[in-house]
Structure formats: structure tokens, C-alpha cells
Residue, then its C-alpha position, 0 to 999 in steps of 0.5 A: x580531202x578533210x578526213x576526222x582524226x580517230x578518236x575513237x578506236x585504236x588505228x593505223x596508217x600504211x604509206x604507199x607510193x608508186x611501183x609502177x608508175x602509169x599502173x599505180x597512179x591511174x588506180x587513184x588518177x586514171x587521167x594523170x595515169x593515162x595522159x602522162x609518161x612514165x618518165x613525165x610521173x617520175x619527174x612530177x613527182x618531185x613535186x607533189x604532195x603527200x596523198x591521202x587514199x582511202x579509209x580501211x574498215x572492217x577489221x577485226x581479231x578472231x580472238x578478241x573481237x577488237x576492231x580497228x581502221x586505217x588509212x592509206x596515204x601515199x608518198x608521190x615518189x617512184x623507186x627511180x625517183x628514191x633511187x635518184x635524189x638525194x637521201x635527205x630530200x626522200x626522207x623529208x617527203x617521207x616524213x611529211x608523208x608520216x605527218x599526214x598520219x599523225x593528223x588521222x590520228x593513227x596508232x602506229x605507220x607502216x612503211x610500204x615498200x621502197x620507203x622502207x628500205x630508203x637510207x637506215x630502213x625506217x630509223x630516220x622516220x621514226x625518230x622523226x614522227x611522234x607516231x610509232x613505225x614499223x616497216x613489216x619486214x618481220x612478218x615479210x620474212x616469216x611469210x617469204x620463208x612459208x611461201x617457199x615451204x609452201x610451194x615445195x610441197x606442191x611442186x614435189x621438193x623436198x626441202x631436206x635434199x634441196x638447193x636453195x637460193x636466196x638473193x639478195x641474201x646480205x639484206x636486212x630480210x634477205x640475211x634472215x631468211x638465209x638463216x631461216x633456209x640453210x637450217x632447213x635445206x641440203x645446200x644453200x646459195x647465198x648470193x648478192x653484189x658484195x663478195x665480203x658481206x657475203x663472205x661474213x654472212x657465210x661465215x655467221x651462218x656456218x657456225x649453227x647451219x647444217x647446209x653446204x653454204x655457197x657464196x657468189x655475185x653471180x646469178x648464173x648459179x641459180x641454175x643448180x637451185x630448186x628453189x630461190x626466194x628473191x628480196x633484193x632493192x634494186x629497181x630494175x628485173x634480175x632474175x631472167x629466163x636463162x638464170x632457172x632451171x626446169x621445176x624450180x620454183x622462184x618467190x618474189x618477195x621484192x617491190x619492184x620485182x626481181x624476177x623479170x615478166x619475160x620468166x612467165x612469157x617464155x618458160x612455162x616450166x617454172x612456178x613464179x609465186x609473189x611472197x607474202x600475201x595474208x588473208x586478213x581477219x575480219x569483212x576488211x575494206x580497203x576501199x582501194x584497189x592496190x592490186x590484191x584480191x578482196x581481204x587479202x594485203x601484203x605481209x609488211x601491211x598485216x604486221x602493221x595491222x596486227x600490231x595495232x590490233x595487239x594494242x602493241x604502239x611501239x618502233x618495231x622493224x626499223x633498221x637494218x638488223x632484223x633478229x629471228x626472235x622478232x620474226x616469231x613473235x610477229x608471226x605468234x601475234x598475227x596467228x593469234x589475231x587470224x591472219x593467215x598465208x594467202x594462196x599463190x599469186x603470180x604477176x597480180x594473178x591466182x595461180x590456180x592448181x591447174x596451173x601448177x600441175x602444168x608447170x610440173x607437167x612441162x618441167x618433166x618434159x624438159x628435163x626429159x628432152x635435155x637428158x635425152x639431147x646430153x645422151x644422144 
């Protein structure tokens, strides 16, 4: 397909790729989608190029009026595929992907999901493409940590006298949120695979928290949390049924998700919320079905469409130290412009207020009956 460059408007570009696999390729090919495996995608995927999307239209600032576009391309590769070749074989589909954008004549990249978090977290790409980039995790933390606050109020926990878990908490999101929570929360868990990242990350944090700070590699202590935010880059489900207790609340920030589809089949007395998805200013089109509600985008996509909206055409999230000043400043910017956290979303569906009453409903039963069978 020949697309224009832009020429005249300020743009952007947001790279997407495959999540999962026969899902996600059907949404632009749905021959390929249906007729191949997903091991088949995997391997293919190798081998093919960049691919343009679509055209974004329509949005526009509440508070100058400014209107911009965009565009989706997508890098081919799965998360397994990252996962299984070599970092500088990613990186160059990554780049050329980037190319792609430059070509269209965007003001700034997004990197979406497992190409954010590939290698040094975006600096490779941006040193290499003459377009600014950002990977959104900025806006993602402030998100993440508002969908958490969110979800407590409606499920009737208090944040102050709470246990909060955060997995994944030595990742360059994760480590900010931990901070975000423990200045908030009673007693914070931090866990992830590395005892000694964990051990200094307790440590830093101990220093300016008023917390009781936990530390473990094990996901059995999620059973004393009421509530967990889980942002880890793994490519397969860590969080199972057995790990929650009745009435926590778990917000799954992570692409492949954390949290495994067996949570929602099989306990109903547990709130499951995506994290980070933003109502956009503006009669936006995305003119492509990414799984989200019409006007609504991911927070990774609205930091990178408030910065070019900003007329801000800097690097901005890359790298793995991500400072809480940069976390404000992105939210200050993305309120100033209209965008706004989206209601609860779970497993690509609206959670409905019924449904959370439910949830709140069948986790007093629960806890009822295990009370019941401790005493008997």
C-alpha cells in the first residue's frame, strides 16, 4: 500500500505486533489467521516484513483544538519469536519497522508492547531511527497505579489499611509503581525472580515509604494481598486461581497477560481489570479493530499521541529507569489535552457494575464459608 507522507499536520506512529498470534493476525488477515497455526505464525514471522495498518483520524486537544493523525504499523514478530531470536535480529525488524514511520512522516514512534520492553527498553531504536520515540510506560504507570485506586474504592478497600502486590516489581514500570504503592498502602509485596534486585529495590524504597515492604520470588504470598498490579515480561500466565484470595482485585498491566484466563473461568469472587485503557480526546478513528472499544487506546498508545499533540518530538520513556517526575509530567500533559481513565475492561470485555457487586457478593460468601469450615 502507498500511503502520503504528512505533510501537513504534526503525527505520529505506534507500532503493533502480534499477542496472540491466530487472534491478532486474523484482525488484519483473517485467511492467514484462520488457515495458519500458531506455531505456523510463529515461525513465519521471521520472515515477513513490516506491515502498514491503518490511518488514525479524528483526534483533537480539549484544550487547544489542535488536531492530529497517525498511523499503525506492525512489526511481524510474536513475544515467543522476540523471546527466541537473537537481540539483534529483533532489533533490526524493529528498526525497519521504525523506517516504516519515518517514511509517513510521523513526529514521534510508539513502541507497543513486547518491542518496548525488547533488549535496553527502546534505546537501541531510538539511537537508530532519525524519528523521536517513546515506549509510553510513563503514562502506563500512572494509569496502572489509578486503575488499582479505582478498583479499590468499588470493591470497599481501603488503600491505607490494605496489602498490595506488585509483581514484577524490579522492572523498569514495575520498580515505579512499588514506589507509587508502598507510599500509599499499609504493607506492600514486592515480588519477582531476582531475590538481590528485590533485596535493593526494598532497600531504596524503605528509606522514604511508610509501608511494611515484603519481599519474595514466590507467587504463593499473593494470598495475603488484597490487591495486586501485575506488569512482568514473561510470555506465558503467572498468576493462577490458587495464588488469590476472595475479593482481591488483580490489575493486569502486561502484554501477554499475567494473569491466567483459568481466574475468570473458575473464581467469580475476584475482580480481574486490564490496566491502562484511556478515553481519547477527540471523534478519534482508528480505522482498526485492536480489540479496544471505539475512542478508547491503550496508555502506552495515549502518552505517544499526547506528546505529539504537546508538539513535544523528543526520546521520552526509553531505557530502563523510568523517574516519577516523568510519570507526572505525562499525566499533566494527557489531562491538559482530555484524556482520561476508561471504565474496567476484563479479558477484552466491560465490566459492568453488576458484575462487580457479584464479585463482592460471591467473595463475602467465600470468606463466610472458610470462616465457617476454620471453626467447625
Amino acid at each position: 500500500m502507498v500511503v502520503e507522507p504528512s505533510r501537513d499536520m504534526d503525527s505520529f506512529a505506534f507500532i503493533i505486533h502480534p499477542i496472540d498470534p491466530k487472534r491478532d493476525v486474523s484482525r488484519k488477515f483473517p485467511f492467514l489467521g484462520k488457515a495458519l497455526s500458531e506455531r505456523q505464525i510463529d515461525f513465519f514471522s521471521t520472515f515477513f516484513p513490516p506491515v502498514y495498518i491503518s490511518e488514525i483520524e479524528g483526534i483533537t486537544s480539549q484544550a487547544t483544538g489542535k488536531t492530529i493523525k497517525g498511523w499503525f504499523i506492525a512489526c511481524p514478530y510474536t513475544p515467543r519469536r522476540m523471546m527466541q531470536l537473537p537481540e539483534r535480529t529483533v532489533y533490526n525488524k524493529i528498526i525497519q519497522t521504525g523506517r516504516m514511520a519515518e517514511k509517513l512522516g510521523a513526529n514521534i514512534l510508539g513502541l507497543g508492547a513486547f518491542t518496548s520492553v525488547v533488549g535496553d527498553a527502546g534505546v537501541t531504536i531510538a539511537n537508530a531511527l532519525d524519528v523521536p520515540v517513546t515506549t509510553g510506560d510513563s503514562f502506563t504507570i500512572a494509569m496502572a497505579v489509578q486503575a488499582i485506586r479505582d478498583a479499590a474504592k468499588v470493591m470497599d478497600i481501603k488503600m491505607a489499611d490494605a496489602t498490595v502486590a506488585v509483581v514484577g516489581a524490579t522492572g523498569a514500570i514495575g520498580r515505579v509503581c512499588s514506589a507509587l504503592l508502598a507510599g500509599e498502602a499499609a504493607r506492600t509485596l514486592l515480588v519477582a525472580r531476582d531475590e538481590k534486585k528485590l533485596e535493593a529495590l526494598r532497600d531504596r524504597l524503605q528509606i522514604k515509604t511508610r509501608s511494611e515492604l515484603v519481599i519474595s520470588t514466590k507467587m504463593d504470598v499473593l494470598k495475603d494481598a488484597q490487591l495486586i498490579l501485575t506488569v512482568t515480561s514473561s510470555i506465558q500466565d503467572v498468576i493462577r486461581p490458587e495464588h488469590l484470595q476472595p475479593g482481591s482485585v488483580v490489575c493486569d498491566v502486561a502484554r501477554p497477560r499475567d494473569v491466567s484466563a483459568m481466574v475468570a473461568a473458575v473464581r467469580d469472587d475476584i475482580l480481574v481489570i486490564d490496566g491502562g485503557m484511556v478515553d481519547v480526546p477527540g471523534p478519534v478513528d482508528f480505522h482498526f479493530n485492536f480489540g479496544f472499544p471505539d475512542g478508547k487506546a491503550y496508555a502506552c498508545m495515549a502518552e505517544t499521541i499526547a506528546l505529539a499533540l504537546e508538539g513535544r518530538f523528543e526520546d521520552y520513556t526509553i531505557g530502563r529507569e523510568i523517574t516519577l517526575e516523568r510519570v507526572q509530567e505525562i499525566t499533566a500533559i494527557s489531562e491538559k489535552h482530555g484524556f482520561r481513565m476508561s471504565g474496567f475492561r476484563s479479558f477484552e470485555r466491560e465490566v459492568t457494575e453488576e458484575q462487580i457487586e457479584a464479585v463482592r457478593h460471591n467473595a463475602r460468601n467465600g470468606k463466610r464459608r472458610a470462616y465457617k469450615a476454620l471453626h467447625a
